[in-house]
C-alpha positions as CSV (number, residue, x, y, z in Angstrom):
1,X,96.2,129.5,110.8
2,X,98.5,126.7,109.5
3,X,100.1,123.4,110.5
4,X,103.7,122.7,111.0
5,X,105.0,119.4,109.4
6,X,108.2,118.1,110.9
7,X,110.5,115.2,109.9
8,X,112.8,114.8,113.0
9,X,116.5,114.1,113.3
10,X,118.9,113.8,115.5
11,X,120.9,116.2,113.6
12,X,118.4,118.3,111.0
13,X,114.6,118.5,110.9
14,X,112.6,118.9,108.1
15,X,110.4,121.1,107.8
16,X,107.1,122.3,105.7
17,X,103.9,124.2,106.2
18,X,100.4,124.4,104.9
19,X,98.9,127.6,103.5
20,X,96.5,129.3,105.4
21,X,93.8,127.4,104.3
22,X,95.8,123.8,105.1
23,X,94.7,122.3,101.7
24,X,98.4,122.4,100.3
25,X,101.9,121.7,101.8
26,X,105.3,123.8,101.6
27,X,108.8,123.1,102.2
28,X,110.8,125.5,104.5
29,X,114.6,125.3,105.0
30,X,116.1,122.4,106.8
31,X,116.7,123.2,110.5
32,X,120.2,122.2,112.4
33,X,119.8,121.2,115.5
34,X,121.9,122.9,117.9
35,X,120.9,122.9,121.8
36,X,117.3,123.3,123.8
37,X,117.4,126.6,124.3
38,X,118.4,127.8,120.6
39,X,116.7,124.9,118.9
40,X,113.0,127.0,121.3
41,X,113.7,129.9,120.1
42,X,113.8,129.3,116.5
43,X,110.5,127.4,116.8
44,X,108.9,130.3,118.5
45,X,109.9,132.7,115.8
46,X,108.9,130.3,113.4
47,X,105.5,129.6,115.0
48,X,105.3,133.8,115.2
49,X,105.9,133.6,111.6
50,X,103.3,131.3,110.2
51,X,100.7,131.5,112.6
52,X,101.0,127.8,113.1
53,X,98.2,126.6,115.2
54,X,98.9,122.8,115.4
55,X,102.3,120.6,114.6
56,X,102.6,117.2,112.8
57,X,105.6,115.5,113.6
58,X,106.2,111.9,111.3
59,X,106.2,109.0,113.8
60,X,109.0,106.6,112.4
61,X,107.2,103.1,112.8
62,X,108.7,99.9,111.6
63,X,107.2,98.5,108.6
64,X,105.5,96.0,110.8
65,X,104.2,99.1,112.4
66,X,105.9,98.2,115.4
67,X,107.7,100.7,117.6
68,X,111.5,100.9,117.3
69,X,113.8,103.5,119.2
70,X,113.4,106.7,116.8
71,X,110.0,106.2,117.9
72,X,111.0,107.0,121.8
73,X,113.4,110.1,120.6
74,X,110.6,111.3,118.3
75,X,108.3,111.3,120.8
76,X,110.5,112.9,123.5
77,X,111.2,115.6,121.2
78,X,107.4,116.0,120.3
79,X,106.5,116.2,124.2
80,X,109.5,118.9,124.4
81,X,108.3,120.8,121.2
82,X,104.8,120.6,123.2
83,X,105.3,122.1,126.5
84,X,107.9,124.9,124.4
85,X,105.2,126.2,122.5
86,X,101.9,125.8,124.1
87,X,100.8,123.6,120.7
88,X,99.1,120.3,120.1
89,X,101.2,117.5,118.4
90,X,100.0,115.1,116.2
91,X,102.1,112.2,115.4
92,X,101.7,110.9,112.0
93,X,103.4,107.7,110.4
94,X,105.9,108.6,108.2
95,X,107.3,105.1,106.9
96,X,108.6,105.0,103.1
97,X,108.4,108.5,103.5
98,X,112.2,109.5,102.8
99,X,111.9,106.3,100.5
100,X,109.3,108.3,98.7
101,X,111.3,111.7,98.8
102,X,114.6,110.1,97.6
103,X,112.5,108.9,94.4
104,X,111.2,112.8,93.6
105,X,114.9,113.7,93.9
106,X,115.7,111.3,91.4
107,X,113.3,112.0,89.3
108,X,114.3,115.5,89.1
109,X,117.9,114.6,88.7
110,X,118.7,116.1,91.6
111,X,122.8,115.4,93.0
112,X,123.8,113.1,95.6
113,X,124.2,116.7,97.2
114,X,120.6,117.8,96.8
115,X,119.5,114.8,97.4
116,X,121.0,115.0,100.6
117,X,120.1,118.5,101.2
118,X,116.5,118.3,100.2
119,X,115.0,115.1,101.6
120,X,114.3,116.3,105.0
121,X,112.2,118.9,103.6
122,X,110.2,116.8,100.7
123,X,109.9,114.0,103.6
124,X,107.8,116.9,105.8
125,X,106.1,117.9,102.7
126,X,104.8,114.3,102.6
127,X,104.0,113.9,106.2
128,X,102.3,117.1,106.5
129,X,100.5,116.5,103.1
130,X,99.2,112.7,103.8
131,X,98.1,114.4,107.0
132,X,96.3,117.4,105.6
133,X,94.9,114.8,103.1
134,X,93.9,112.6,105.7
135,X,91.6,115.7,107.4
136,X,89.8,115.7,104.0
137,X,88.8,112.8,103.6
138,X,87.6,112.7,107.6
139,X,85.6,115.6,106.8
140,X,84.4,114.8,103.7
141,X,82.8,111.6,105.0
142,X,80.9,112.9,107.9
């Protein structure tokens, strides 16, 4: 079984996924959004796919941790995601985390293209992996 990681966007999602034994983290391809009833049918297939158990979607808090709008649309489309697939959602804070993805695309030179291309994915591969992190240290300490 493995966990989804998203990083949601009006326009594109992010997306990655942990192996099997959710210890590691794994970018997919970028999705584009497209309408309800398209956008559910891709995440069933993709669900199908993986064997994806459990979703984390990245909760965009202000840096004051307050709540700003995103958060609301976030939310709404974690409810949605919810009640289309049957799954638990976790929402997990995600600030600095396409700060944090922009800065691995630097460092490997990517283009402003890449770049542009890529950091949806790299941000759900640090979402999902703070989370799976996160699980390890909650079990370690019990």
């Amino acid at each position: 079984m493995r966990i989804l990681g998203i990083d949601f966007g009006d326009k594109s999602i992010g997306l990655a996924v942990s192996d099997p034994l959710q210890i590691t983290a794994q970018a997919l391809a970028r999705y584009r959004v497209k309408n309800k009833k398209e956008d559910g049918e891709y995440f069933k297939k993709l669900v199908k796919r993986y064997d994806i158990e459990e979703i984390v979607i990245g909760l965009p808090l202000m840096m004051d941790g307050s709540r700003g709008h995103r958060v609301q649309k976030t939310q709404e489309f974690g409810d949605w995601l919810s009640q289309c697939l049957g799954l638990p959602i976790t929402f997990w804070d995600e600030r600095l985390t396409t700060k944090q993805a922009l800065q691995v695309l630097r460092q490997l030179k990517a283009t402003p293209q890449e770049r542009k291309n890529a950091k949806d994915r790299i941000s759900a591969v640090i979402i999902l992996s703070d989370y799976l992190e996160s699980r390890r240290i909650v079990s370690h300490d019990r």
